[in-house]
Backbone as CSV, one residue per row, in Angstrom:
resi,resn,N_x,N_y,N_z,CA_x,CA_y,CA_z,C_x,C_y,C_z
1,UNK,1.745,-12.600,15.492,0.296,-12.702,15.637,-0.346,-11.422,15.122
2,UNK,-1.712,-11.519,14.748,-2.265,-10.349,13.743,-3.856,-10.683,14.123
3,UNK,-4.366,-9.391,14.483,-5.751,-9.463,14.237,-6.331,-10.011,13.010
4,UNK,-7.776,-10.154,12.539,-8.037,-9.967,10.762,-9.139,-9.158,10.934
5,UNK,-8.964,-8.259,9.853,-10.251,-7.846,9.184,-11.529,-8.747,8.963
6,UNK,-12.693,-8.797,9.560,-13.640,-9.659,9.594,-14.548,-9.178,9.279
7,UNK,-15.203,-7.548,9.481,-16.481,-7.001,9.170,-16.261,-5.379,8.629
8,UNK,-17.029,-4.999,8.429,-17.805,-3.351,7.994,-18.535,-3.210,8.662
9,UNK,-18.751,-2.518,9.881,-20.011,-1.936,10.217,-20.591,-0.606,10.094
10,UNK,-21.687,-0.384,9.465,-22.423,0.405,9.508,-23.622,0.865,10.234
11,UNK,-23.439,2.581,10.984,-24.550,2.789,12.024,-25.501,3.048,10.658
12,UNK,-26.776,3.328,11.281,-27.951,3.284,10.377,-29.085,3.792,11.131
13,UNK,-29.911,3.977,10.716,-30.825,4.533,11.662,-32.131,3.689,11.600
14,UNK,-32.463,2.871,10.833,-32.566,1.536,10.387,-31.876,0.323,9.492
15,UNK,-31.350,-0.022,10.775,-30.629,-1.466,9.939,-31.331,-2.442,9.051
16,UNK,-32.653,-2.501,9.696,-33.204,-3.818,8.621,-33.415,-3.328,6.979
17,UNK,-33.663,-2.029,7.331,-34.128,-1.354,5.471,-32.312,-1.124,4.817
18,UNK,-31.512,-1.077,5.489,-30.206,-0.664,5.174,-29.657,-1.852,4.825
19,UNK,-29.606,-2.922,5.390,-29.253,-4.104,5.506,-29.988,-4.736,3.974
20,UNK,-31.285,-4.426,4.039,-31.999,-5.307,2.990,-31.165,-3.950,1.493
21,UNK,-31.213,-2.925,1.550,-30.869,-2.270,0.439,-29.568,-2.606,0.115
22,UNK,-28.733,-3.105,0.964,-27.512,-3.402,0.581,-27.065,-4.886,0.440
23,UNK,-27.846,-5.517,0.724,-28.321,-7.230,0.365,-28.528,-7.168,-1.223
24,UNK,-29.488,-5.995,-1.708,-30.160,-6.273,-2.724,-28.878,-5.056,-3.912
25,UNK,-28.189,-4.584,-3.646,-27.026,-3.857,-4.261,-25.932,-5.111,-4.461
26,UNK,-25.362,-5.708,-3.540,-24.385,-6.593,-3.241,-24.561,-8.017,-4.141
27,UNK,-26.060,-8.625,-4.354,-26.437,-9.911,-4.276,-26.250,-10.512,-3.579
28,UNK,-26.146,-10.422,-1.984,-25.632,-10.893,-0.961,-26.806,-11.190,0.430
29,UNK,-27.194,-12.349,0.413,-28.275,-12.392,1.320,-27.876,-12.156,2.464
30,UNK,-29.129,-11.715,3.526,-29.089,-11.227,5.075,-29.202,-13.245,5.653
31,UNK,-28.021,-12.952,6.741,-27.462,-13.846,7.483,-28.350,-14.174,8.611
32,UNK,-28.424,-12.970,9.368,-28.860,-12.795,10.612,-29.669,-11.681,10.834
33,UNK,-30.590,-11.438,11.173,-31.854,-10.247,11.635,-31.891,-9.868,12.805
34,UNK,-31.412,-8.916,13.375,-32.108,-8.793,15.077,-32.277,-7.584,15.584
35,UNK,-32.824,-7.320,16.738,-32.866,-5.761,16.890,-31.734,-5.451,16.955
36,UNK,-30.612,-5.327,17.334,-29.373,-4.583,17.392,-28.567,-5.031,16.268
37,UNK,-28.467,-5.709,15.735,-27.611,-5.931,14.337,-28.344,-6.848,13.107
38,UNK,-28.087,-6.815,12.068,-28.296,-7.270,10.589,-26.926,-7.112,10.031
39,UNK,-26.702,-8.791,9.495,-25.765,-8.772,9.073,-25.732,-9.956,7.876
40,UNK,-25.156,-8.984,6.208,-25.347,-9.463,5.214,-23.806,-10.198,4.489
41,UNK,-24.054,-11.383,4.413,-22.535,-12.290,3.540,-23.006,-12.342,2.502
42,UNK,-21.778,-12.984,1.828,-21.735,-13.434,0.660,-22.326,-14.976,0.527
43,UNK,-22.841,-15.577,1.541,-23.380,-16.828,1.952,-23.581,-17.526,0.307
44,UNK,-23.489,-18.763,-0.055,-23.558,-19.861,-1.332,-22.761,-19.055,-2.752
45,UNK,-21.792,-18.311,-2.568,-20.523,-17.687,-3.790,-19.186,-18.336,-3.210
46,UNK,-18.164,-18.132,-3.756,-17.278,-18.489,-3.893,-16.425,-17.641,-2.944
47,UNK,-17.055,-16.443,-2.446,-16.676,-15.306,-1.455,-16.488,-16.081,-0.210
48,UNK,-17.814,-16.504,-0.043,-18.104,-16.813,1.946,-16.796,-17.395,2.351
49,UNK,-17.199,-16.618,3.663,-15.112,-16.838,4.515,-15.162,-16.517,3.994
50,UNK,-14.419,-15.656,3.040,-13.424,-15.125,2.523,-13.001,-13.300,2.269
51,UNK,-14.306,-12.724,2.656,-14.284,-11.593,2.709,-15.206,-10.877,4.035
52,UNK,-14.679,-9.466,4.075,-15.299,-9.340,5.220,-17.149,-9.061,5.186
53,UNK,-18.101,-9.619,6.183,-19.278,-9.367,6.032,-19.416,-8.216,6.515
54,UNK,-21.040,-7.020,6.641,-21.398,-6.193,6.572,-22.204,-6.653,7.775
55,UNK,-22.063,-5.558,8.808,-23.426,-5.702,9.604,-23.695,-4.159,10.018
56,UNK,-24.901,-4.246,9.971,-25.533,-3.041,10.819,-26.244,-2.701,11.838
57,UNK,-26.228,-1.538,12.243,-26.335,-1.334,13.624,-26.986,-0.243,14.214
58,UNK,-28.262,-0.271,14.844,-28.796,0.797,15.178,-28.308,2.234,15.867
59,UNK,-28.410,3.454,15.500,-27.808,4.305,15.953,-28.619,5.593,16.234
60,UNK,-28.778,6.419,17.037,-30.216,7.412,17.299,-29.280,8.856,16.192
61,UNK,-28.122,8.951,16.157,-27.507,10.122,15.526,-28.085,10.166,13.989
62,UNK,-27.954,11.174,13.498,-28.204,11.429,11.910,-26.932,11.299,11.729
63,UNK,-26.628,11.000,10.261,-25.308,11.439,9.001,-24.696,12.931,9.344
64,UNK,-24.447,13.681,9.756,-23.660,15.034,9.580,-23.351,15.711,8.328
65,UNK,-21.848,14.689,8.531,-20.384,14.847,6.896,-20.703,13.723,6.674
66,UNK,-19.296,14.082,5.663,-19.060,13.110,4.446,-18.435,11.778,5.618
67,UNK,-18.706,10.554,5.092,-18.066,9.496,5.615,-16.389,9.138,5.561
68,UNK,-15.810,8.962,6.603,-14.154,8.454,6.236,-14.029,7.391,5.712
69,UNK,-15.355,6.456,5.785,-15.226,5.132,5.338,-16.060,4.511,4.399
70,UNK,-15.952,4.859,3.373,-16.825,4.221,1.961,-16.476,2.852,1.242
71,UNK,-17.621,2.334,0.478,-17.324,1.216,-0.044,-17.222,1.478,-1.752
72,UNK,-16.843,0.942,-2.498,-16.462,0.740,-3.861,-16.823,-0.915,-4.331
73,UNK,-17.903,-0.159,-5.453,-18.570,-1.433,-6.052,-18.089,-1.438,-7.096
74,UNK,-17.692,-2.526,-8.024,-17.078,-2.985,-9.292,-17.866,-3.230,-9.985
75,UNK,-17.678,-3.146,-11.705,-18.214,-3.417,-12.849,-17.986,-4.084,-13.711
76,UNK,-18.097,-4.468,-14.867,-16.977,-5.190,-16.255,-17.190,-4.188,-16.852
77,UNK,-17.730,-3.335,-17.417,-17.511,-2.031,-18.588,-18.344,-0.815,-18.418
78,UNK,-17.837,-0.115,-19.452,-18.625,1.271,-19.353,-20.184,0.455,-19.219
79,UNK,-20.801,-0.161,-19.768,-22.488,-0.351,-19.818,-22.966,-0.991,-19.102
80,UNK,-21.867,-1.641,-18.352,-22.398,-2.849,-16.856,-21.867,-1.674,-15.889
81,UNK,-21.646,-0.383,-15.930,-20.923,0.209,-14.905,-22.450,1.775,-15.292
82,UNK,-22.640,1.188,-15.996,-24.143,2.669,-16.174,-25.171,2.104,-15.487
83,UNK,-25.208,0.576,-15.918,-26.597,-0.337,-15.842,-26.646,-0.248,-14.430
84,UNK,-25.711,-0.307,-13.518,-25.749,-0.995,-11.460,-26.147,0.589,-11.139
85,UNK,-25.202,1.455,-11.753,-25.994,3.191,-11.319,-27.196,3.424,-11.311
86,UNK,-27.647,2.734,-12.727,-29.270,3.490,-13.136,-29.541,2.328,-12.116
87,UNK,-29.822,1.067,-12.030,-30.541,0.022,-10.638,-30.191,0.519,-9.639
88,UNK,-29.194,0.718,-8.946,-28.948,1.605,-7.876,-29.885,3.291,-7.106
89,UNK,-30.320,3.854,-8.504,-30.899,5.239,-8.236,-31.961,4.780,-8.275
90,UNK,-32.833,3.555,-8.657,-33.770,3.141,-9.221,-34.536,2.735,-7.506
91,UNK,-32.966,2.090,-6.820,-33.727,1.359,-5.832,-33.569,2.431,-4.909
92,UNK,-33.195,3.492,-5.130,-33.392,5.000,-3.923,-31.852,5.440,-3.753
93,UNK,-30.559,5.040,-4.590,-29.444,5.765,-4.418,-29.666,7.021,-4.802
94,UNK,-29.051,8.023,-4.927,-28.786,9.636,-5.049,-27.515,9.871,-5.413
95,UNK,-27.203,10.674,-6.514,-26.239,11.159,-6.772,-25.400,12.195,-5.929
96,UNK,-23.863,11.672,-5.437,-23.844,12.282,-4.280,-22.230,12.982,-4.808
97,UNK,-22.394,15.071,-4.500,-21.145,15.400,-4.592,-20.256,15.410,-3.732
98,UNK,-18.932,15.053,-3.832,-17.939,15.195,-2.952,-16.642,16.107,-2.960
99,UNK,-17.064,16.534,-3.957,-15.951,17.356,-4.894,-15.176,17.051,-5.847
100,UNK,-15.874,15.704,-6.399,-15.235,15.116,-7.784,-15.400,15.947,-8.315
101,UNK,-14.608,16.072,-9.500,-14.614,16.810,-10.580,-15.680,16.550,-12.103
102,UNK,-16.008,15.420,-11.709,-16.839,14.806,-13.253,-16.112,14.402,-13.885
103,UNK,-14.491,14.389,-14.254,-13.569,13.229,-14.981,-13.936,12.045,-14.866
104,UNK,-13.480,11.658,-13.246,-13.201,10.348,-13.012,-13.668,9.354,-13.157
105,UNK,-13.192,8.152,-13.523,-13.590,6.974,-14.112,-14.786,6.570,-13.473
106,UNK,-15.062,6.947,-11.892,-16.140,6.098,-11.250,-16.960,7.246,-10.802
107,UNK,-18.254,6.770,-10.594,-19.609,7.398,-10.054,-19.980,7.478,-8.682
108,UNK,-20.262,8.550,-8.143,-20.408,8.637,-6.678,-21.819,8.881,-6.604
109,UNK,-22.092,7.897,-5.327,-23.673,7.788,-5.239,-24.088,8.087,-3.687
110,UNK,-25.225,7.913,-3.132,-25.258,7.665,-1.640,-26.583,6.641,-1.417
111,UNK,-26.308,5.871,-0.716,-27.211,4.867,-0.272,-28.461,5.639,0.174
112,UNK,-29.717,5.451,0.543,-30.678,5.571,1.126,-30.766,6.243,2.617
113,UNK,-29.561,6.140,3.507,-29.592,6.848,4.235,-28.333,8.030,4.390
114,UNK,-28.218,8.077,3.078,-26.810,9.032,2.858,-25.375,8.489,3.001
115,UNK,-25.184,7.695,3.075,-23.672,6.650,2.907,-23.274,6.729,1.557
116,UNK,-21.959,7.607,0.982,-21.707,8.021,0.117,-20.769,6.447,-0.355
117,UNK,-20.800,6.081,-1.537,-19.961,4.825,-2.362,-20.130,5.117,-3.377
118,UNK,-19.081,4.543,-4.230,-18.393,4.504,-5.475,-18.923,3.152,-6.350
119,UNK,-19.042,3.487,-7.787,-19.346,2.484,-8.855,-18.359,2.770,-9.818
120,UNK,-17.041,1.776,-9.395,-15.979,2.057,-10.245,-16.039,1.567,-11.693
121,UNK,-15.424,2.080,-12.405,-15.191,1.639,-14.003,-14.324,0.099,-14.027
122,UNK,-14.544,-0.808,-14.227,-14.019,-1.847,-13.966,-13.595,-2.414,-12.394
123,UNK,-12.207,-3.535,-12.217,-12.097,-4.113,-10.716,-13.173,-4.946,-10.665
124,UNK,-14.142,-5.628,-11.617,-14.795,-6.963,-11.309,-14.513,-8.073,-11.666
125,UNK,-13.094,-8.226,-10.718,-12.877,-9.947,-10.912,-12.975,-10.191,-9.841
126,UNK,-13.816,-9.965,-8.744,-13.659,-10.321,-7.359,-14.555,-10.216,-6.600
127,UNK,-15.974,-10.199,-7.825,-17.403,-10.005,-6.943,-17.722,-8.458,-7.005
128,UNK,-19.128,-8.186,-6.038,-19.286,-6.678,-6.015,-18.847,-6.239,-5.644
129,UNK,-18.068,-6.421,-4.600,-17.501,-5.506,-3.705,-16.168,-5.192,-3.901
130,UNK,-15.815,-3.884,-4.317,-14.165,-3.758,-4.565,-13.520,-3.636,-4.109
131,UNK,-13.363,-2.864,-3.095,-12.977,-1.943,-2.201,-13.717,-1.356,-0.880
132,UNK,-12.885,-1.085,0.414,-13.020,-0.350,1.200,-11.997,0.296,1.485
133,UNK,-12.612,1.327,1.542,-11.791,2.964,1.602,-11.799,3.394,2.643
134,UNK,-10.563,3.719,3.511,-10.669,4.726,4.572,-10.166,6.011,4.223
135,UNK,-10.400,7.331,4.226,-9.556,8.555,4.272,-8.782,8.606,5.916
136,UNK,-7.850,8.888,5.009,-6.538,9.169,5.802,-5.701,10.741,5.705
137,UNK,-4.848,11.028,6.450,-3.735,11.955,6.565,-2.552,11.729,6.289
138,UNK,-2.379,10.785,6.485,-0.976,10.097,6.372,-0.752,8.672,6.064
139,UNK,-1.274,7.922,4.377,-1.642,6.780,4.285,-0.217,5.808,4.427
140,UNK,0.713,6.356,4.401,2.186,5.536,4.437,2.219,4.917,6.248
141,UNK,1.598,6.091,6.820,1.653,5.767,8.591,0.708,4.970,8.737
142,UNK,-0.191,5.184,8.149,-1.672,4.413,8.672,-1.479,2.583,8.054
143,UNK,-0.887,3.084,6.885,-0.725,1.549,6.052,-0.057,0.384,7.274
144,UNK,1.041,0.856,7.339,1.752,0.426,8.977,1.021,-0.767,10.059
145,UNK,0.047,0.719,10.664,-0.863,0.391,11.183,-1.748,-0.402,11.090
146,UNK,-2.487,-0.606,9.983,-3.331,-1.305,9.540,-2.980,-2.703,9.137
147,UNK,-1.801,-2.989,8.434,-0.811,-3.554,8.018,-1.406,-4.781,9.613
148,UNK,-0.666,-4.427,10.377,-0.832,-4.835,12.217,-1.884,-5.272,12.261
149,UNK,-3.235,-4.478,12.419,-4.169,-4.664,12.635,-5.384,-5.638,11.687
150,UNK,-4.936,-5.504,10.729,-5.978,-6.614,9.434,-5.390,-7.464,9.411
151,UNK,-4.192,-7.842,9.309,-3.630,-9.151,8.706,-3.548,-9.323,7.298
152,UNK,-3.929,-8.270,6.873,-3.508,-7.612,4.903,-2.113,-6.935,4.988
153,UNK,-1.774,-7.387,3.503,-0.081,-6.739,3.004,-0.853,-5.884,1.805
154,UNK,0.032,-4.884,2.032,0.454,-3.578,1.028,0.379,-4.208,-0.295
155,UNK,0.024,-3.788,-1.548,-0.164,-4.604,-2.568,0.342,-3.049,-3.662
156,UNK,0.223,-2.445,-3.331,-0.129,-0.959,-3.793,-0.036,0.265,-3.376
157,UNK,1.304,1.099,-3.808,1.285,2.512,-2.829,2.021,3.313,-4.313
158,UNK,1.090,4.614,-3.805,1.748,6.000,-4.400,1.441,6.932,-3.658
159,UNK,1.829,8.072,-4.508,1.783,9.429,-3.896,0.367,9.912,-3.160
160,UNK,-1.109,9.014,-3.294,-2.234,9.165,-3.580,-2.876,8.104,-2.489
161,UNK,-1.975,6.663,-2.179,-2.568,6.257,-1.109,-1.939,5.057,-0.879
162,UNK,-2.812,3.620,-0.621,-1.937,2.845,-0.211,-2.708,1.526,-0.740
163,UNK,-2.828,0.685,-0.849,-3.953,-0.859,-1.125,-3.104,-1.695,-0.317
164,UNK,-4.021,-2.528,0.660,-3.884,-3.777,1.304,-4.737,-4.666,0.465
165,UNK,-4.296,-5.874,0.324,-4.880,-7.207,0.108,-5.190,-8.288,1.487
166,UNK,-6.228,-8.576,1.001,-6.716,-9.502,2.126,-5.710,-11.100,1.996
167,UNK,-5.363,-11.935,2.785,-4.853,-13.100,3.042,-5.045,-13.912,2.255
168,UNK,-6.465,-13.946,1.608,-6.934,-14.586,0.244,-6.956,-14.109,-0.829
169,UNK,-6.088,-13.191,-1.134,-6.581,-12.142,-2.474,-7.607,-12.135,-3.145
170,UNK,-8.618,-12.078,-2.287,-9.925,-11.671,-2.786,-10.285,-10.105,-3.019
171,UNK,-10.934,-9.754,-3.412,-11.010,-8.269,-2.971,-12.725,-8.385,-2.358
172,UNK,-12.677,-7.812,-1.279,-12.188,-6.000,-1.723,-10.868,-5.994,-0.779
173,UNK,-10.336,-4.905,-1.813,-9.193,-4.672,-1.078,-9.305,-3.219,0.288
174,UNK,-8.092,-3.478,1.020,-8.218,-1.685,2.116,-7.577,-0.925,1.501
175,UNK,-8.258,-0.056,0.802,-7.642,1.344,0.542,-7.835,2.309,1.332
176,UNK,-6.164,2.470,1.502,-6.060,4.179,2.959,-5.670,5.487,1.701
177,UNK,-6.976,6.346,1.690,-6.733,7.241,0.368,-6.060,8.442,1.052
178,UNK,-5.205,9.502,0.745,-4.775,10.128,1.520,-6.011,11.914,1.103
179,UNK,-6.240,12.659,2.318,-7.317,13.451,2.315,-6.532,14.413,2.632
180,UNK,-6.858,15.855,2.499,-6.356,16.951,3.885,-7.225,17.233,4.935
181,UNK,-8.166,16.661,5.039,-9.292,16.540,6.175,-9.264,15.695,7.281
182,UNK,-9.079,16.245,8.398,-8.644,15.359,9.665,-10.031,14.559,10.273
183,UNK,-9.838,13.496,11.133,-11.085,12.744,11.639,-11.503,13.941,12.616
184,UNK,-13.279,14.147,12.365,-13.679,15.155,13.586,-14.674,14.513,14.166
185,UNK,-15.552,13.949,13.645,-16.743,13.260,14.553,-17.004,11.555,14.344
186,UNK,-17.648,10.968,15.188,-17.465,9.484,15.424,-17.672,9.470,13.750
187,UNK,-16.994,8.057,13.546,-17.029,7.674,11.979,-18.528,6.732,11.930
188,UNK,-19.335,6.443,10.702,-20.949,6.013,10.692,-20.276,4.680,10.318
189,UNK,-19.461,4.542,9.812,-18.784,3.284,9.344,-17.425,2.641,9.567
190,UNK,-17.565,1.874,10.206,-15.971,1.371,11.477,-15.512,0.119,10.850
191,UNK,-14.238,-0.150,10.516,-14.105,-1.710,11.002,-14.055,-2.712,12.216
192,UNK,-14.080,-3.785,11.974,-14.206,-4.992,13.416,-12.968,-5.721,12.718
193,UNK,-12.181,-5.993,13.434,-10.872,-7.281,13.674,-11.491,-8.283,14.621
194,UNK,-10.471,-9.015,14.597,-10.461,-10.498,15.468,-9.309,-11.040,15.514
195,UNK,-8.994,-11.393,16.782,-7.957,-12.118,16.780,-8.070,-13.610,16.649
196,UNK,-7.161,-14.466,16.056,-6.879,-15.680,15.902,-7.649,-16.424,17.110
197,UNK,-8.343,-17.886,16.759,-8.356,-19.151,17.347,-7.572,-18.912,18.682
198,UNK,-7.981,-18.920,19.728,-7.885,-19.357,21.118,-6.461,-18.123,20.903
199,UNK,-6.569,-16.966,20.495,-5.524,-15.872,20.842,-5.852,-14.991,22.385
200,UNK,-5.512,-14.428,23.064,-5.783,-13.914,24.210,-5.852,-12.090,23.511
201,UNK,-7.864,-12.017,23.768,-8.258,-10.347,23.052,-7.861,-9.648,24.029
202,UNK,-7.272,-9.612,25.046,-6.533,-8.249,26.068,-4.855,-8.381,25.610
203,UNK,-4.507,-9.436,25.263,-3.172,-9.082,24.246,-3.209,-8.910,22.939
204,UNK,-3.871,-8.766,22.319,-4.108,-8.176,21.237,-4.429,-6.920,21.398
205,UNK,-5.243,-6.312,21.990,-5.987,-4.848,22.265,-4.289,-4.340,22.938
206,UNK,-3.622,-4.961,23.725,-2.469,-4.341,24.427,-1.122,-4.540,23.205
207,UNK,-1.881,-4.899,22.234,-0.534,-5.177,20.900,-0.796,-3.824,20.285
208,UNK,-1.905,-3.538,19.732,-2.140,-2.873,19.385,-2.480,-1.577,19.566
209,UNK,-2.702,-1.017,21.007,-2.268,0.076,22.003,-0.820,0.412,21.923
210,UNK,0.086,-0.508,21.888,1.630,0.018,21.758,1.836,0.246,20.216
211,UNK,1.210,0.102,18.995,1.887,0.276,17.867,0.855,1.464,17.268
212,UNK,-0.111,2.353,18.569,-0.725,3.579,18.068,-2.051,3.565,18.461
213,UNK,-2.651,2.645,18.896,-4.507,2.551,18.872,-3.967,3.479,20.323
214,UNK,-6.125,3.892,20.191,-6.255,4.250,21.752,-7.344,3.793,22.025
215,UNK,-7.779,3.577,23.156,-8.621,3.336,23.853,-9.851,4.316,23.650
216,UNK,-11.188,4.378,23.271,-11.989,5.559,22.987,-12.986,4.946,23.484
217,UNK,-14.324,5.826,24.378,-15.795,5.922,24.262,-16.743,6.474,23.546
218,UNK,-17.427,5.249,23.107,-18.284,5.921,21.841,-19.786,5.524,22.430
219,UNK,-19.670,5.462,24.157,-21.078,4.897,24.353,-21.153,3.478,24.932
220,UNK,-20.005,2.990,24.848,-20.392,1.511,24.857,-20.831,1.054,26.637
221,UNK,-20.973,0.667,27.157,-21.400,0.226,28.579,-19.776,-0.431,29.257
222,UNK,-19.341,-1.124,28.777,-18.033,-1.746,29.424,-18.385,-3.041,29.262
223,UNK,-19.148,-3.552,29.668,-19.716,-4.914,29.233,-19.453,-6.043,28.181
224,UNK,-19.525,-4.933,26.786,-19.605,-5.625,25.863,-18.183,-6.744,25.644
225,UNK,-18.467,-7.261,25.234,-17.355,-8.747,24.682,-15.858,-8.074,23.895
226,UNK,-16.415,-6.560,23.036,-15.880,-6.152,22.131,-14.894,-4.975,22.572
227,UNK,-13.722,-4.702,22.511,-13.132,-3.508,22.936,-12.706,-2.397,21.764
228,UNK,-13.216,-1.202,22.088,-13.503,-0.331,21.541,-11.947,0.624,21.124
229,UNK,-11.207,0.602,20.167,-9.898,1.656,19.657,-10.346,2.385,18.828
230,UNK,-9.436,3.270,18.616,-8.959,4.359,17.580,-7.500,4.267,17.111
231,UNK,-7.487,4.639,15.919,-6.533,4.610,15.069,-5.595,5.190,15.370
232,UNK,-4.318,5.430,14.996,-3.357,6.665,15.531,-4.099,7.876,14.768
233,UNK,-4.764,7.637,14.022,-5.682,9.231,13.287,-7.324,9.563,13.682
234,UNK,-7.344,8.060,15.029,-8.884,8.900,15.373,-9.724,7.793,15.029
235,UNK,-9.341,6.988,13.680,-10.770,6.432,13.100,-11.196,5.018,14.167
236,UNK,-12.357,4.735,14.750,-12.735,3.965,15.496,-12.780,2.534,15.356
237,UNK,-12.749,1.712,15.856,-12.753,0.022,15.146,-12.799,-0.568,16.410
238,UNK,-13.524,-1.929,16.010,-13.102,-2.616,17.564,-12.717,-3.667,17.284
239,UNK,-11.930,-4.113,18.478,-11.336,-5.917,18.543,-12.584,-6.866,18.776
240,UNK,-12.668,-7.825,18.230,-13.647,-8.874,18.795,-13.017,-10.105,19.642
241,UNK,-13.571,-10.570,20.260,-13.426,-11.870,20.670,-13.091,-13.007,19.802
242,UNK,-12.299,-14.169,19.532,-12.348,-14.855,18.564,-13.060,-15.477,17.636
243,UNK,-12.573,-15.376,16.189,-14.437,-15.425,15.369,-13.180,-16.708,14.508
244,UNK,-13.321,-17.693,15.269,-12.503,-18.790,14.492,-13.466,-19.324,13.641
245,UNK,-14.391,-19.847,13.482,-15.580,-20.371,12.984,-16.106,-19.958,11.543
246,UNK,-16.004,-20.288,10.377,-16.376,-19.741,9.205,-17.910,-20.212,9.061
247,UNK,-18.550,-19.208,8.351,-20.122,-19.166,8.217,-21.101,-19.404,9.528
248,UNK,-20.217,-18.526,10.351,-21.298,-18.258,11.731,-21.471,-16.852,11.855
249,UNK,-22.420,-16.522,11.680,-22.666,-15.120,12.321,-22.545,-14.765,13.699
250,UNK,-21.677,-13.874,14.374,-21.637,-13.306,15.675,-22.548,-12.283,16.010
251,UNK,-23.105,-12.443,17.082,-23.851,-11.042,17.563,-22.829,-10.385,18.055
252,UNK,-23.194,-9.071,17.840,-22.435,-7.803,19.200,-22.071,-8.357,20.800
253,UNK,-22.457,-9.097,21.010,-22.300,-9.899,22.500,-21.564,-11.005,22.558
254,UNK,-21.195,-11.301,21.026,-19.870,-12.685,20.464,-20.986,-13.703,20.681
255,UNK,-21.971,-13.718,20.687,-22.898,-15.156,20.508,-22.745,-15.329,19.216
256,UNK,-23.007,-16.418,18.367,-22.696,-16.812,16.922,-24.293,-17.573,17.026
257,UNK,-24.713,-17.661,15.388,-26.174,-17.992,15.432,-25.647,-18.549,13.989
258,UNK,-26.012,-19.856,13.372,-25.235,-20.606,12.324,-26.801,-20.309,11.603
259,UNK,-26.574,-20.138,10.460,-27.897,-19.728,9.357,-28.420,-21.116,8.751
């Protein structure tokens, strides 16, 4: 039995303007609107189900650092890979340093509220979205881990990092990139799992406690539907309640609202 990778969430300090800027980056319409979450699919493509959706989420903190968890948008060529940059800065991205060097094939930008992502040089056979990136310490350990926790296989490893594929080989794929920078403050951008159709989420959360998660407070009340881990390296994610149902949106409270 295996959790799946189901979402991206992003804190924000406004979700609805974050949500709509990344609706309108993605081509991906907003699902669901509400005060505590906005959340954007791939709704009428060939994607829906099939990749994980985006939701966001109000948060009172500012940006700090750099994010552990970025996204990677795809292109077809050098001039479809200039054209989404210049629309991108156009619609309020910023050119954002990280300590690239200026070689590399892809362009680093930051969203509107400082969420640093990538506009890679090709990787568009699979929609906009290419990739999600976690930085890591140890991507061979974490792969493992994750491995457990998404319900994605290893597709891809070197000296440099690791690629999971999703169940459908769709992309985007999980890339664990390896960093020398350890996790220090809550991450702005988490994943959400789920366990399987009528699976029991306190054996799952207790599956995944023995193969490295921990238990962390990031605020939450106790209440919520959702239980709150960390990675064996820190990075935060939570289990959901079962999201058997394709093209339903869940609230934070596991209510589902069909569009």
């Amino acid at each position: 039995m295996s959790t799946r990778l189901v979402a991206i969430v992003v804190d924000a300090a406004d979700p609805a303007a974050a949500a709509r800027w990344w609706s309108q980056a993605l081509s991906w319409p907003i699902s669901l609107e509400e005060l505590d979450e906005v959340v954007v699919v791939p709704f009428g493509t060939d994607l829906e189900g099939k990749v994980p959706e985006l939701i966001f989420v109000p948060v009172p903190e500012a940006k700090v650092t750099k994010n552990r968890v970025h996204l990677d948008l795809a292109s077809d060529s050098i001039e479809d890979q200039a054209a989404i940059v210049e629309r991108l800065l156009a619609a309020g991205a910023t050119r954002a340093d990280v300590g690239q060097s200026g070689d590399e094939s892809w362009m680093v930008l930051a969203d509107p509220e400082g969420n640093e992502f990538c506009v890679l040089l090709g990787h568009g056979d699979g929609g906009p979205l290419s990739a999600v990136c976690l930085d890591v310490l140890d991507h061979r350990a974490q792969a493992r881990f994750w491995v457990a926790a998404s319900g994605w296989r290893i597709v891809d490893q070197d000296d440099d990092g690791t690629i999971l594929a999703s169940p459908s080989n769709r992309r985007p794929t999980l890339d664990l990139l390896q960093v020398p920078e350890a996790h220090a403050v809550k991450n702005r951008i988490h994943l959400d799992v789920a366990p399987p159709e009528d699976a029991d989420q306190d054996a799952e959360v207790a599956r995944l406690v023995a193969l490295g998660a921990t238990q962390v407070d990031v605020g939450q009340t106790g209440d919520e539907s959702f239980v709150v881990l960390a990675d064996p390296e820190g990075n935060e994610f939570c289990v959901l309640s079962s999201r058997e149902i394709p093209g339903l949106s869940p609230g934070r409270d596991g209510n589902r609202t069909r569009q």
